[in-house]
BADRENSE-600057 format. One line per field, with one value per residue (C-alpha): residue number from 1; residue in one letter; y, x, z. Coordinates in nm, 2 decimals. Each point is the difference from the previous one (the first is absolute). Layout:
N
num [NUM;...]
residu [A;...]
c2 [Y;...]
c1 [X;...]
c3 [Z;...]
***
This chain:
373
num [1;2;3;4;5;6;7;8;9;10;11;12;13;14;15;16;17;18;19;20;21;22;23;24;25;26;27;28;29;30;31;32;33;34;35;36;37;38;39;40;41;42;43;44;45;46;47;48;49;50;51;52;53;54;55;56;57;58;59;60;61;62;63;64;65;66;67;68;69;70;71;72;73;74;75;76;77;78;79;80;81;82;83;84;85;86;87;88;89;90;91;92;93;94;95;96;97;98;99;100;101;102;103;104;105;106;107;108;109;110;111;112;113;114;115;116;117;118;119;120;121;122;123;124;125;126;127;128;129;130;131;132;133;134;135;136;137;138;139;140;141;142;143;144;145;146;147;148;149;150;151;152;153;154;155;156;157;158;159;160;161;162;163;164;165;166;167;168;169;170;171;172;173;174;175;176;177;178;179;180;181;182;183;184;185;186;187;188;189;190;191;192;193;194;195;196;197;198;199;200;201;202;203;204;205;206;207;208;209;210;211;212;213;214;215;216;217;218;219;220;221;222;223;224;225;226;227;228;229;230;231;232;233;234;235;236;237;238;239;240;241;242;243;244;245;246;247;248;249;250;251;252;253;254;255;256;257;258;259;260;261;262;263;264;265;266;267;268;269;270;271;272;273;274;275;276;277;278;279;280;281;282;283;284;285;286;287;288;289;290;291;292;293;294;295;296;297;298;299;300;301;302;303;304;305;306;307;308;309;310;311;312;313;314;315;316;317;318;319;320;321;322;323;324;325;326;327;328;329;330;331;332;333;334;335;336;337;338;339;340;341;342;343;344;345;346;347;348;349;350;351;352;353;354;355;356;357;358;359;360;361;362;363;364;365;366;367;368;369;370;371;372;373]
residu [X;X;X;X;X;X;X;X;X;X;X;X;X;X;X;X;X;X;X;X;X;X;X;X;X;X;X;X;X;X;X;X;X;X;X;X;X;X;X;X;X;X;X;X;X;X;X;X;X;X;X;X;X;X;X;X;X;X;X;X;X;X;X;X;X;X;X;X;X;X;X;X;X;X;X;X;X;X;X;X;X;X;X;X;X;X;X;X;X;X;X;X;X;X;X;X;X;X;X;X;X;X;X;X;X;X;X;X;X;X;X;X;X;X;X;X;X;X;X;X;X;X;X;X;X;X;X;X;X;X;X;X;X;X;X;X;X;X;X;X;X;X;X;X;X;X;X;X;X;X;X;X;X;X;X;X;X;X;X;X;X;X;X;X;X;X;X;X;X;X;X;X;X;X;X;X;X;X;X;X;X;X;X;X;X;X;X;X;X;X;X;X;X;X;X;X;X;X;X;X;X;X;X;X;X;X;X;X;X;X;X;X;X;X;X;X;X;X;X;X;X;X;X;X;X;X;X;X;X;X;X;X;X;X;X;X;X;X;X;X;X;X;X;X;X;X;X;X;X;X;X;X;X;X;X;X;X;X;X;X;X;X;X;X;X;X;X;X;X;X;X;X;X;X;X;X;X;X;X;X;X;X;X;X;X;X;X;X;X;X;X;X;X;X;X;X;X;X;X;X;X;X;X;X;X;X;X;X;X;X;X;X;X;X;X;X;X;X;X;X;X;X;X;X;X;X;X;X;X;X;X;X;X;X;X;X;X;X;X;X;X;X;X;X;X;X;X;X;X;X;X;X;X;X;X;X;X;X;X;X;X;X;X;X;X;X;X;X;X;X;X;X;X]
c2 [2.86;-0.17;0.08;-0.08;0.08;-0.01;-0.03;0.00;0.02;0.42;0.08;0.36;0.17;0.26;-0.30;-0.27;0.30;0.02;-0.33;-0.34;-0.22;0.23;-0.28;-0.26;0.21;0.12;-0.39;-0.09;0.31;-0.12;-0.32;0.19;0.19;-0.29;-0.16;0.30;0.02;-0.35;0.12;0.30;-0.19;0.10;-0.27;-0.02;0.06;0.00;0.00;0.07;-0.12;0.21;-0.05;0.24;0.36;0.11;0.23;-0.05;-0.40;-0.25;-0.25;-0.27;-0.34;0.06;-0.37;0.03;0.29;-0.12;-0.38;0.19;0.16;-0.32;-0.10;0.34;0.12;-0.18;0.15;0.24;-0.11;0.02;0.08;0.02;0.36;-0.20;-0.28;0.00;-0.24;0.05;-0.28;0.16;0.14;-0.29;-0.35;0.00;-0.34;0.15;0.24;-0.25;-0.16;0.35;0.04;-0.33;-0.02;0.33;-0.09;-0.28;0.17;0.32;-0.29;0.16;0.34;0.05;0.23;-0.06;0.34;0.01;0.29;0.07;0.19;0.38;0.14;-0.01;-0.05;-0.27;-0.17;0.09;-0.20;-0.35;0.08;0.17;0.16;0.04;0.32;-0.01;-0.04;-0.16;-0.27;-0.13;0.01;-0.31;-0.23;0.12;-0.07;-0.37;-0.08;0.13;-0.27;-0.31;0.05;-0.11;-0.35;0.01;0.04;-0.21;-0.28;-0.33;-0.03;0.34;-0.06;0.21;0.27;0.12;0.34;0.30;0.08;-0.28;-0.41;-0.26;-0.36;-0.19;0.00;-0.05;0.37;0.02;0.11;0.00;0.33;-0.04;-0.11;0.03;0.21;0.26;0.31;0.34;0.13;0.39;0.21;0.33;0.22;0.33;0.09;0.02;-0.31;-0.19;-0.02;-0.08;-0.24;-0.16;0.00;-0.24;-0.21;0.01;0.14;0.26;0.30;0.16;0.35;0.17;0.25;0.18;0.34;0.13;-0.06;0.16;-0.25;-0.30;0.10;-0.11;-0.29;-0.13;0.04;-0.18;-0.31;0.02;-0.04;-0.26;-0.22;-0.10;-0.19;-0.11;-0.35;-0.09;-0.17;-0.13;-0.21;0.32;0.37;0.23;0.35;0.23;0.31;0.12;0.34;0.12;0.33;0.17;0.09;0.14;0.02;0.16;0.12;0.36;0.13;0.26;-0.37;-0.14;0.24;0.11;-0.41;0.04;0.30;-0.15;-0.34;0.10;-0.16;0.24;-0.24;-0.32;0.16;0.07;-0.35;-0.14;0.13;-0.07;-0.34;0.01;0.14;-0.20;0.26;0.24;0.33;0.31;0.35;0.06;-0.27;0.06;-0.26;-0.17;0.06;0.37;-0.09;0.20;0.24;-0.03;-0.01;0.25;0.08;0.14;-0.25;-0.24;0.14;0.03;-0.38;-0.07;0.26;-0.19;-0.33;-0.14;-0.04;-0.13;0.22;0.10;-0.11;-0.30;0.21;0.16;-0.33;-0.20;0.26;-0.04;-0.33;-0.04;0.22;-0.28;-0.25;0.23;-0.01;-0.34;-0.19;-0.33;0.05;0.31;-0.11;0.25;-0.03;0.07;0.10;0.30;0.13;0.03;-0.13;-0.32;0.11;0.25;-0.31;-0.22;0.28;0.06;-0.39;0.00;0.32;-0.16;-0.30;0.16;0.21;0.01;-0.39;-0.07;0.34;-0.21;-0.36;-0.16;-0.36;0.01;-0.41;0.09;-0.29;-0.18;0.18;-0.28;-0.19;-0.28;-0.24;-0.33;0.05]
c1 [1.59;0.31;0.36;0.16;0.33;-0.03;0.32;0.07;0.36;0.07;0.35;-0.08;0.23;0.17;0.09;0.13;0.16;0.31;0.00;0.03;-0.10;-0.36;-0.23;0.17;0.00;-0.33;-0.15;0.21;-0.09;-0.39;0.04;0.17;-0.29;-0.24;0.21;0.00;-0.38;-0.08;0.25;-0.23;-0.34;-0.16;-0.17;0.01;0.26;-0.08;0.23;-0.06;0.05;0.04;0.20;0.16;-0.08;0.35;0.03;-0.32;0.00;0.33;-0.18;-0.11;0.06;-0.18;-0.05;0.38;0.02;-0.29;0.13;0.36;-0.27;-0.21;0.35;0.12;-0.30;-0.24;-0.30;-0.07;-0.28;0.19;-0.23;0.03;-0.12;-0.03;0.04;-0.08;-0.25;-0.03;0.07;0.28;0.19;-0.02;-0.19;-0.27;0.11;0.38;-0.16;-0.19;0.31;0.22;-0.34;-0.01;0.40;0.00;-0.30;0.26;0.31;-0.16;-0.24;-0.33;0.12;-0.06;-0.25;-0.07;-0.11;-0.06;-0.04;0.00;0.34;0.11;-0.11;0.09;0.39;-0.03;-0.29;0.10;0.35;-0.21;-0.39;0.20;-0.24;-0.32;-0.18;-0.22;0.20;-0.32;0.07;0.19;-0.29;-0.14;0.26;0.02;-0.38;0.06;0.26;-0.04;-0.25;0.20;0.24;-0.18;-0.08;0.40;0.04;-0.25;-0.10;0.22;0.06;-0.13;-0.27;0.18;-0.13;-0.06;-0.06;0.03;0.40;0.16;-0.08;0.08;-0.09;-0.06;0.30;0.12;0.20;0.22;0.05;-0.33;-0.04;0.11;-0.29;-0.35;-0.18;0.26;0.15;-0.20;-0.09;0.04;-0.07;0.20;-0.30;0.00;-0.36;-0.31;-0.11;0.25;-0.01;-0.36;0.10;0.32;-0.29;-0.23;0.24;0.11;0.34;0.21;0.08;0.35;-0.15;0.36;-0.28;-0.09;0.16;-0.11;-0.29;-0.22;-0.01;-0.09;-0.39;-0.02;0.25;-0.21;-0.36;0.09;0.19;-0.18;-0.33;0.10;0.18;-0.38;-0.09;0.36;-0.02;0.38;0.22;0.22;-0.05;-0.09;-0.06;0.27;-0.16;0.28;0.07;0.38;0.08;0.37;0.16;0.34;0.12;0.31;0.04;0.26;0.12;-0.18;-0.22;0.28;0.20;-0.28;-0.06;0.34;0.04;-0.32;0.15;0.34;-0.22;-0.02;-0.37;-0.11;0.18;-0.13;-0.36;0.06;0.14;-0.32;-0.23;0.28;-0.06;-0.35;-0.13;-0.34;-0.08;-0.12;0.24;-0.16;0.13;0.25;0.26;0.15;0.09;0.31;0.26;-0.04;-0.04;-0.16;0.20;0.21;-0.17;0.13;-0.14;-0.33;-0.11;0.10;-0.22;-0.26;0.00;-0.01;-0.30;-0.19;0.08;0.19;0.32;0.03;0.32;0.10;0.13;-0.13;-0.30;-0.15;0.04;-0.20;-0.24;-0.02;-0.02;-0.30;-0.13;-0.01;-0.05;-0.36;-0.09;-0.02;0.32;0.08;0.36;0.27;0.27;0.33;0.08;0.41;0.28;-0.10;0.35;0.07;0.31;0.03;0.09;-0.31;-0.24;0.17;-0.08;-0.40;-0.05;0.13;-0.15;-0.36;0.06;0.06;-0.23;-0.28;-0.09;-0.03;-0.24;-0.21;0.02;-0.15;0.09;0.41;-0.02;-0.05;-0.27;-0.03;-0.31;-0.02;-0.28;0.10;-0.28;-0.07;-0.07]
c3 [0.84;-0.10;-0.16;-0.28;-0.21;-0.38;-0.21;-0.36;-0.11;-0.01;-0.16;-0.09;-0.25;0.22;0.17;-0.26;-0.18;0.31;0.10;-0.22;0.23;0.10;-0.14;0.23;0.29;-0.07;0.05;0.23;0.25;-0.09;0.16;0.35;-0.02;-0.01;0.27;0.23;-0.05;0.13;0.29;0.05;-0.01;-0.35;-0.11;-0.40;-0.24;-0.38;-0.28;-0.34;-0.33;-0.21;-0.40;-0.20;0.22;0.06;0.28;0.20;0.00;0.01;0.19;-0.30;0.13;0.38;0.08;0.02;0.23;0.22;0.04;0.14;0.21;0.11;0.17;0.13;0.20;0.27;0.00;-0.28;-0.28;-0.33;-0.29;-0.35;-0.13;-0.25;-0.19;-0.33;-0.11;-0.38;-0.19;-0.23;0.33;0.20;-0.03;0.22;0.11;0.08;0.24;0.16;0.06;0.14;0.21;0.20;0.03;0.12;0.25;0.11;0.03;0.21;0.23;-0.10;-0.03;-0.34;-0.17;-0.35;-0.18;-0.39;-0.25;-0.36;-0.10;0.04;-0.30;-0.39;-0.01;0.24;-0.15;-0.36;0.07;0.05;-0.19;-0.33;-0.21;0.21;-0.02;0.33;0.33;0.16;-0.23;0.28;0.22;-0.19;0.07;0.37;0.03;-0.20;0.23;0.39;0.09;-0.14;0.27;0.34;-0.25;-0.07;0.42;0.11;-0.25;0.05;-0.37;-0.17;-0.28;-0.24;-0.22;-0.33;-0.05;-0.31;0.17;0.11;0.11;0.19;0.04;0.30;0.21;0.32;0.14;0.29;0.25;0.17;0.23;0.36;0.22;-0.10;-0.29;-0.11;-0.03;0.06;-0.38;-0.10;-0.29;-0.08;-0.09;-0.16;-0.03;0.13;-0.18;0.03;0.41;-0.07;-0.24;0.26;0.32;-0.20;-0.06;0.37;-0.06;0.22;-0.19;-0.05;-0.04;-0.12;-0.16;0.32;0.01;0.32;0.30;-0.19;-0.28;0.27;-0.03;-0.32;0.07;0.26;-0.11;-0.31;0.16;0.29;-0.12;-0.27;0.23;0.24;-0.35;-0.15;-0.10;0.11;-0.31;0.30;0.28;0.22;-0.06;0.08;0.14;-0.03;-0.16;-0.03;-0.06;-0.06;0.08;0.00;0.41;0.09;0.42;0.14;0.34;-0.05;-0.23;-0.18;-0.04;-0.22;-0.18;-0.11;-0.09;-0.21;-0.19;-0.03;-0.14;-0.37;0.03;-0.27;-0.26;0.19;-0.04;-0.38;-0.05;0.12;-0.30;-0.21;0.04;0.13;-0.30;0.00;0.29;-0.03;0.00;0.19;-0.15;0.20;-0.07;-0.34;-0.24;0.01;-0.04;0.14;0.38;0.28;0.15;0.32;0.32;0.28;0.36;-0.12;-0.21;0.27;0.27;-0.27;-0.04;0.33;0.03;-0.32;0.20;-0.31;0.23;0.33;0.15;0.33;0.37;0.11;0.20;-0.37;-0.21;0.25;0.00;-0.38;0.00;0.23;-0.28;-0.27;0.33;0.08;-0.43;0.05;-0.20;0.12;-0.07;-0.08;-0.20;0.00;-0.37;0.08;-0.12;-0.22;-0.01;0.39;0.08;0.15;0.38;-0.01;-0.14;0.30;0.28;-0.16;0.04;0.39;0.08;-0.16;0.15;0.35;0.02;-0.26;-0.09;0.40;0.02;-0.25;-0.14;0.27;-0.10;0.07;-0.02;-0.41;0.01;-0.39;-0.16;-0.21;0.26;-0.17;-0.02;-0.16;-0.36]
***
């Protein structure tokens, strides 16, 4: 299994509310934390993009923040988690463009994951007026497999299609070195990782709560991917998961950074925005949030395995859990309100002594096999 870092942009209001400059030092800290992590072997970091969702996401323009990153770090694979596709948020062409740039500045390192939009105030801000969120998922499906052709074809044919067109036209840059960049889909359902495995697509699986939930992760990617009929030059057999981890010296450190975290707010935020998932009972609506977390419901978390927290001893230990239910990757979706020197000791401590426990490819090959198209 391999290790990843997964940030979006997190100026949380307690935060912004006693310091003016919190959304500058919020991004800012992000990119140490990316920097630190390719010092510490991980081997992905994924930024977001994310519009409108004040609070939980800041980072909107991630090709920015990732080509800083493409010159700052060495070894790290830099992904987008994601890049918006959809013809009225970006031109499909224009991403094209950020992808194979990107692919250049980074020397292959690039991973190029796509998705479909948070939920109905971001998707509402560009698709005014729809009614159906899975609108969106049409002009996903019209667009994902007119990329490799935008990579690979010397002058690409062009397209005409319900959402947006192009005539035959010659894009640059070309991707660095043969075929192209590895392809992901953020998935939030059953279907759609069985949808993303035909298609030969990696999946960003920010959906998966806890081990328990890889069984039906797996048997539906797992099984779809032996027939997928690849839209890329390659298929990309990967399933991410992400989870929050907070490592500290001793296991009374971690905790009381967990309770001090305010990740009751973060955890509210998310189906505040998220709203096409679906909202189990115990999380009310917005904008009542759940309440604090202290010691107990701490240890509880850590009990359900929806929190990796600990020394360095108990969060290997639950890693190898997600490791033995069979993800390809664990992705520490950070900062969720810990401070920055706390999120800079969790990423040495994991990098010291968890990821060399584990990932047993520290040269951080390419998984993008890159063959001829």
């Amino acid at each position: 299994m391999e290790f990843g870092l997964f940030v979006q942009g997190y100026v949380p209001e307690a935060r912004s509310k006693v310091d003016p400059e919190a959304e500058h030092k919020a991004l800012l800290e992000e990119t140490q934390y990316v920097i630190q992590a390719d010092k510490s072997g991980f081997k992905y970091a994924w930024a977001s993009e994310h519009h409108f969702l004040e609070e939980y996401s800041h980072l909107s323009a991630n090709e920015v923040f990732l080509g800083y990153l493409a010159a700052a770090t060495e070894r790290i694979h830099l992904g987008s988690g994601i890049f918006n596709p959809l013809a009225p948020v970006n031109h499909p062409v224009k991403v094209a463009e950020k992808v194979t740039m990107l692919d250049h500045l980074s020397k292959g390192r690039f991973e190029f994951g796509t998705g479909r939009g948070a939920g109905s105030h971001e998707i509402l801000g560009f698709l005014p007026g729809i009614t159906d969120m899975n609108h969106t998922k049409e002009i996903w499906e019209e667009t994902i497999a007119e990329f490799p052709k935008m990579f690979l074809q010397e002058e690409y044919e062009g397209f005409q299609g319900k959402h947006w067109s192009l005539p035959p036209r010659k894009i640059f840059p070309k991707p660095y070195g043969k075929a192209h960049p590895a392809m992901w889909y953020a998935a939030g359902s059953p279907s759609s990782y069985a949808m993303a495995a035909k298609k030969g697509l990696g999946v960003l699986g920010f959906s998966v709560q806890k081990v328990s939930d890889m069984e039906w992760v797996l048997e539906q990617y797992k099984t779809a991917i032996q027939e997928a009929k690849a839209v890329g030059a390659f298929v990309n057999d990967n399933v991410m998961v992400t989870s929050t981890a907070i490592c500290a010296e001793t296991h009374e450190k971690a905790v009381e950074i967990a309770v001090n975290a305010n990740m009751n707010r973060f955890q509210s935020l998310v189906f505040r925005y998220h709203d096409t998932f679906p909202r189990p009972e115990a999380i009310p609506e917005w904008p009542e949030t759940l309440p604090e977390y202290n010691a107990e419901i701490i240890e509880l978390l850590i009990a359900e395995e929806l929190l990796i927290c600990g020394d360095p001893a108990e969060v290997r230990a639950q890693c190898k859990r997600w490791e033995e239910a069979g993800a390809d990757q664990l992705s520490f979706g950070l900062p969720t309100g810990v401070s920055y020197e706390d999120t800079m000791t969790t990423i040495k401590l994991i990098g010291e002594h968890v990821i060399p426990h584990i990932d047993t490819d520290p040269v951080h090959r390419t998984t993008r096999f890159r063959q001829s198209a």
